[in-house]
N, C-alpha and C positions, 0 to 999 in steps of 0.2 A: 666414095668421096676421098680426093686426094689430104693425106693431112695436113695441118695448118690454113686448109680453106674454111672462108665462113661458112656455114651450114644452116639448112630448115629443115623444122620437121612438119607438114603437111599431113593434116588429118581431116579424113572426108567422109561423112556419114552418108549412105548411098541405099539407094530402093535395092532390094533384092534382085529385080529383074535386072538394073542395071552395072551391078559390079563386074561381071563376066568380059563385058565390052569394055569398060573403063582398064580392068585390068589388062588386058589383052594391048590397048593401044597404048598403056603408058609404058608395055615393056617395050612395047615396040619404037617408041621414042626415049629409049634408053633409063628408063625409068622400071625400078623394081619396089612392091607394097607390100607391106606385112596385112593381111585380114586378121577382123575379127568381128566374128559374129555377133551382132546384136542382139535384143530380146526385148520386145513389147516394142513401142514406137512409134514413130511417126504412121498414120493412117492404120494401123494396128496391122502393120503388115512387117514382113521379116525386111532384117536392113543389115549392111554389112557395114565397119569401120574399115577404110582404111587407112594404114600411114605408110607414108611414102619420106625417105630421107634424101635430100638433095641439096644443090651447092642454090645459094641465095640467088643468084642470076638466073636458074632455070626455074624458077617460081613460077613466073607467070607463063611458061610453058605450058607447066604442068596444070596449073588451073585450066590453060585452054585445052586441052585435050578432055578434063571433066568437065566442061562446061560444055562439050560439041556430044559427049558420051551418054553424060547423065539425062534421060529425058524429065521432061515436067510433066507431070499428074494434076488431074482438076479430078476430085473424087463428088461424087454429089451424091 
């Protein structure tokens, strides 16, 4: 991020299965995440953090690429 621009920090807690993909497309839309490993969680299954640092206008980018990445689980 250039200095003196506004900035976000965007933090995404994400199923295990699917951080690989979310990370993968958010480089590829110029977007770089720090992971970090979870532990216990949502549906007792392993989940990754991640945060990603960006300028306040590519926000809603970003959201859309985890929202097209990340899939939905119905656990029964």
């Amino acid at each position: 991020m250039e200095t003196g621009k506004s900035g976000k920090l965007l933090l995404a807690v994400l199923q295990g299965d699917d951080y690989e993909r979310v990370v993968t497309e958010l480089n590829r839309g110029g977007f770089y995440a720090t992971l970090l490993n979870s532990v216990g969680g949502f549906l007792k299954k392993r989940s990754v953090t991640i945060m990603v640092e960006l300028e306040s206008e590519k926000l809603d980018a970003a959201i859309a690429i985890i929202k097209q990445c990340a899939g939905e689980r119905i656990d029964t």
